[in-house]
Each structure stands twice: as C-alpha cells, then as structure tokens.
N, C-alpha and C positions, 0 to 999 in steps of 0.2 A: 696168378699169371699177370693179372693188369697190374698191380704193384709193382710187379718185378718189372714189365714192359717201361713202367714209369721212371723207375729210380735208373737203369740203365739211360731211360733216356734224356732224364735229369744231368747224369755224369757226362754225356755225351755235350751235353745243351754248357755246362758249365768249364769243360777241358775246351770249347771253341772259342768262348767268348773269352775265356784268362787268357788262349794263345792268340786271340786277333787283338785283343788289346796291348800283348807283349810288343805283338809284331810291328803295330802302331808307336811305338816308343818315339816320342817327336821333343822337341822344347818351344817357346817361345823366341821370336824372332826378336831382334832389336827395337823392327819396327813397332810389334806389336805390343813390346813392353813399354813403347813408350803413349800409343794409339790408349792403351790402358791406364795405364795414369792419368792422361791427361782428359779421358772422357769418364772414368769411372766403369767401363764395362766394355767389353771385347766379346764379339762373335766368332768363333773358329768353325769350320764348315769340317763336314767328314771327319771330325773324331769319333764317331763308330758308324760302323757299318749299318745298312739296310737288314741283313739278318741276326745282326748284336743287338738292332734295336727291337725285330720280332721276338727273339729269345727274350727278350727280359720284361716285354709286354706278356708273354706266354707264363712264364716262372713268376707273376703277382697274382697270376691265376689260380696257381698252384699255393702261393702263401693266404691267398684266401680261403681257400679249401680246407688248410691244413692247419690254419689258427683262429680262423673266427667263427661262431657259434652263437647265430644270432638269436637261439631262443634263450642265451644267460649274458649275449653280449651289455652294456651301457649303451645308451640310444646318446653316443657322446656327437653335438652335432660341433662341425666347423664352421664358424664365422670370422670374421673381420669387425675391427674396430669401424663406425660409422668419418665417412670422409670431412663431415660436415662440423665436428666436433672438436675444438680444441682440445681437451682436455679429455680421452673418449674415455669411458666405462671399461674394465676389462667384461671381453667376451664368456658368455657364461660356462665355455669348457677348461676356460683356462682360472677358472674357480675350483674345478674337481681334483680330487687323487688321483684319479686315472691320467689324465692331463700333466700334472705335476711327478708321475710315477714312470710316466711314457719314456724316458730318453732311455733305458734302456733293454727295452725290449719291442715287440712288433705290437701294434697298439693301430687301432681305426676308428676313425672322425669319419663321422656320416656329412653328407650337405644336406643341407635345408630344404625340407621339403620332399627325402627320402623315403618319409615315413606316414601314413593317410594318419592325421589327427585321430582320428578316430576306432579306428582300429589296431591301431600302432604296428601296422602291416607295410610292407615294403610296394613303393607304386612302382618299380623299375626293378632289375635285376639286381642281384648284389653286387657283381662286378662293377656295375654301375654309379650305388647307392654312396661310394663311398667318395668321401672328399677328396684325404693323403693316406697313406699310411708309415706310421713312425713310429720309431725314431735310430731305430738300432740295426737296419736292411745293413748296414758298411762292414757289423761283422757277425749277423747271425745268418743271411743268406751268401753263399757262396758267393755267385752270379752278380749279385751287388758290390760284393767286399772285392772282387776280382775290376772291377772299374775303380772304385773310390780309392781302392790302396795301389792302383798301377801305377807303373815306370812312369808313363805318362803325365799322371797327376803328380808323381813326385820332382818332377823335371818340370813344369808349370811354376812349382812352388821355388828351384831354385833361380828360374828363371827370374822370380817377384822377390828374390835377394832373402825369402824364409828360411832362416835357420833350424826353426823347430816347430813344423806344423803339425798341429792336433785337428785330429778329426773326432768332434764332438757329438754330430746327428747326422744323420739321411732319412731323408722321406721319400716316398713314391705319392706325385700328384696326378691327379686325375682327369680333372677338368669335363670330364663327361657331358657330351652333347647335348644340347638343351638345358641342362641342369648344371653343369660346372657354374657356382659363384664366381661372384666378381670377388678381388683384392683389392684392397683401394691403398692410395699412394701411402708407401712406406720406406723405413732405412732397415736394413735385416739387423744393424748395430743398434736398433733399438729394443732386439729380443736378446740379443747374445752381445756381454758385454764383455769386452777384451782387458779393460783398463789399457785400452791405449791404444794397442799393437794389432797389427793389420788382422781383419775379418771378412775373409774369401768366401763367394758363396758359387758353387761349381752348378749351373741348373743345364740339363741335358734333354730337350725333349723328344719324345719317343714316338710323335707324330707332325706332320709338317705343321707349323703356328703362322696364325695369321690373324688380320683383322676379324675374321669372321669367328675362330672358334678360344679366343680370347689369348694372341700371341701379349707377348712381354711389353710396356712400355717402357722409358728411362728419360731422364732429364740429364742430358748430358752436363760433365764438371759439377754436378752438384754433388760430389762426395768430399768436395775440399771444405765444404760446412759441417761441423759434427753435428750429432741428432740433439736432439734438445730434450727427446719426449725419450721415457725409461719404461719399460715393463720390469718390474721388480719382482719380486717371490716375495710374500708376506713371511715378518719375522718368525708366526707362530706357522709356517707352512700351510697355512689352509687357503691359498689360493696365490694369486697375483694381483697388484696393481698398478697403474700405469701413473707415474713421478713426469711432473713439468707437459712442456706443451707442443705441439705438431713444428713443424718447423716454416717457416711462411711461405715454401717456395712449391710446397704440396699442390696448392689450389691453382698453381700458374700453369694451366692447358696448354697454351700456347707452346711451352718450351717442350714437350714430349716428345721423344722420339720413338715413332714404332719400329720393332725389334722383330721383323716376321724373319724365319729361321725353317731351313728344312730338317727333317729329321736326323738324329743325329749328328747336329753339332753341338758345339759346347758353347756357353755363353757365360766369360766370367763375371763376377758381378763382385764390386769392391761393397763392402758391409756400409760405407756411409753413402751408396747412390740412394738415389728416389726411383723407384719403382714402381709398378702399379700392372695390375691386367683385367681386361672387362669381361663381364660374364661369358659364357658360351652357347650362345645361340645359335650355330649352326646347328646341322646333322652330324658331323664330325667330331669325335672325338678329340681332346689335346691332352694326351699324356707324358708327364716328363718324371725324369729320377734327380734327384738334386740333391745335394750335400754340402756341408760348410766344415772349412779351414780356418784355424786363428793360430797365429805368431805363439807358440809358446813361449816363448824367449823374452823375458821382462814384461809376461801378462799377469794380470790380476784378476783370473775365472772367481770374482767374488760368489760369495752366500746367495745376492741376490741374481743369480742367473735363476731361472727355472729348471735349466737342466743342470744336475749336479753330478760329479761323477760318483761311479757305486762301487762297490768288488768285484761286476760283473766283466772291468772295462771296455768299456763301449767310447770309451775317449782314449784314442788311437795315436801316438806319435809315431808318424810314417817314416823316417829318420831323427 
C-alpha cells in the first residue's frame, strides 16, 4: 500500500511540475539578452514556482532512498581546488572511477567532514551528508528532465542565437547548513571544454540564497577573458589533471558581486564568468538544481573532457 501511495504520488508530483513548467513557456527579453552578454550572467526571478521547487526538494529524497546504500556506497568526498594555488592539484575525487564514470548515471559526493574519522559513521543525516548529486538527474529522473528539457530552457537557448544545444550533466547541490563547503573562484569552462562555442550553465536554487547560507558571487564582464587553467582527463583514464594556470582576476575581492536570489529563479551563468560561493554557515539550508548547455554546432567535446558520452545517452540535443 505505501508503495503504491508513493508511485501514485510520484506521478501526481511529476504530471505538475512538466505542466507548470509548460505553462511557463517565456523567452528572453532583448533587454535581457543583451544585460547577459555584457555581464556574463543574468538573474531571472519566478522561473518556478514555490511548489516546483518543494516537489523537487521532495523527489532528491526519494532518489536517495532509491539509489544510495551507504553500507557498499564509496565515501567519494567533494572538494574544490585550494584558492591560493596557481597551479592547484586535482581534487582527490576527481582521481577515481566513480568520478570519472559519474556523467551518466545518479552518483553522490559526500562533503567534508560527513563522516566521524573514526568510525567511518555519518555525524548528520544523509539527506544532509551529501554535497551534489550527479550527473544524469536531466534524463533519468522524470521531475528533473521535465525542467532541463522544457519549452522554456529551449526558448533561453534560442533566445542566446544556439543552434544546437547539448545537455551534457545536471547535478543536485546541496549546500547544507552548517556543513555546505565553500567553492572558491572558478570559470565552469574550465571543466567542460567546448572548443570554442558557447557553455551555458542553468543554476536554479531551490531555497532563498544569501550571504548567510552561501548565495552565488560573480565578477561581472569577466567572461570576455578565456580560462587559462584546463582540468583534463588523463590519457590513460585514470584520473584528471589540471593544464596551465588560474586566471589573475580570481583573487580580485573587490570586483565581486553578490548574487543573493529567491527561490526559484533562474540564474544564467556564461561558462567563461568567475564565480565563486562561501561556505554555509547559517542554520539554513541552500539547495539548488543546476545544469549545463554547450553550442553543439562547430564544438570540439574532446577526449580530454571528463565527461564523455556513453550508449546510455545522457548528452541530450534539445533541438
């Protein structure tokens, strides 16, 4: 009976959120496409609802339940390159198979500090424990793929003059109270390499952001400098490493601008801005769902991406 209560209420939960998001079908404005280019990222307010974003805070619950098993799980933890580093190390998840195997199916990255050294026990709930989860929410959860592949997102895209956008990943981040890491300043075109052509990054948070529970920062017009610094896929696949160097405009505090955002809106982010978000020290949760677009149309998705496509297809041409 609870099964069945569930899956009904699953279909119920996912026929709302594919029709509220139909019924949303909008484009970008003149103004706004131009507000986007010329700053490198756009805030849009009210691209989902108040109950699109409980539903799909709800339905991560439920992919927790239903795929992670943390007495055979990897203790795969998430970090970030160090800020201070030229030249930084890669992180030691993006060394594993699991890491490297993630783009296309549902896969969790624990945060730091989830797990008592010592007992290798969880100090918090699991709901909590976890960093993002990825990398394939866009077509193996309903709920998910019903945002990522909407009218909507595809009207964005022609909006931004994309002739053939590919959806590569989506993750589910967390940012969890007290414990959500910090990000330190980065270009998304430094993980995902286009050979060229534009790399959209769609992030949607699913609780109001702010200074307190580690809202977005941005440097505005710094996307007209390409990245300098590469995260590469090692030729013999056994891990990744990071090619050349940060770009110099990282460390410049001053130019940041905080991006605090209510829940559900959208906030586009071009693949060469600088980015960054501080840890989360409130009481509050900051969850968002987030996804990237690249121009397929005269792209070079080399070898050395880390996500490669498989048979499964999980790299989406939405038109």
């Amino acid at each position: 009976k609870q099964w069945y209560q569930r899956r009904v209420g699953e279909h119920l939960q996912h026929y709302y959120i594919t029709n509220l998001i139909e019924e949303m079908s909008t484009t970008l404005t003149d103004e706004q496409v131009r507000k986007f280019e010329s700053d490198g990222y756009l805030i849009i307010e009210d691209f989902l609802k108040p109950g699109q974003c409980d539903d799909l805070k709800r339905k991560i619950h439920d992919v927790i339940d239903d795929y992670l098993n943390l007495e055979t799980h990897p203790r795969t933890l998430f970090t970030t390159y160090q800020a201070n580093n030229a030249k930084p190390e890669p992180d030691k998840h993006m060394m594993t198979d699991y890491f490297l195997q993630s783009g296309d199916g549902i896969n969790f990255f624990f945060e730091e500090g989830a797990f008592d050294k010592e007992t290798d026990k969880l100090v918090c709930p699991k709901y909590e424990a976890i960093n993002k989860i990825g990398h394939s929410l866009h077509t193996d959860i309903p709920e998910y793929k019903a945002v990522a592949q909407s009218e909507t997102v595809k009207n964005i895209c022609r909006a931004l003059k994309m002739s053939r956008p590919v959806l590569p990943q989506s993750m589910y981040i967390f940012k969890s109270a007290g414990l959500g890491g910090e990000v330190t300043p980065h270009k998304d075109s430094s993980f995902l390499h286009t050979g060229g052509t534009r790399l959209l990054g769609l992030w949607i948070p699913l609780d109001d952001t702010d200074t307190g529970n580690g809202c977005l920062w941005f440097i505005p017009g710094s996307h007209r400098e390409p990245p300098s610094l590469f995260m590469n896929r090692n030729a013999d696949n056994s891990g990744c490493v990071f090619e050349g160097v940060k770009n110099s405009n990282f460390e410049e505090e001053d130019k940041y601008v905080c991006a605090e955002m209510k829940r559900g809106s959208l906030v586009l982010i071009d693949g060469n801005v600088v980015h960054k978000s501080y840890a989360n020290t409130s009481n509050r949760h900051r969850n968002a769902f987030t996804f990237h677009l690249y121009e397929g149309a005269g792209s070079d998705w080399g070898k050395t991406n880390w996500n490669q496509p498989t048979d499964r297809g999980t790299f989406v041409e939405l038109y």
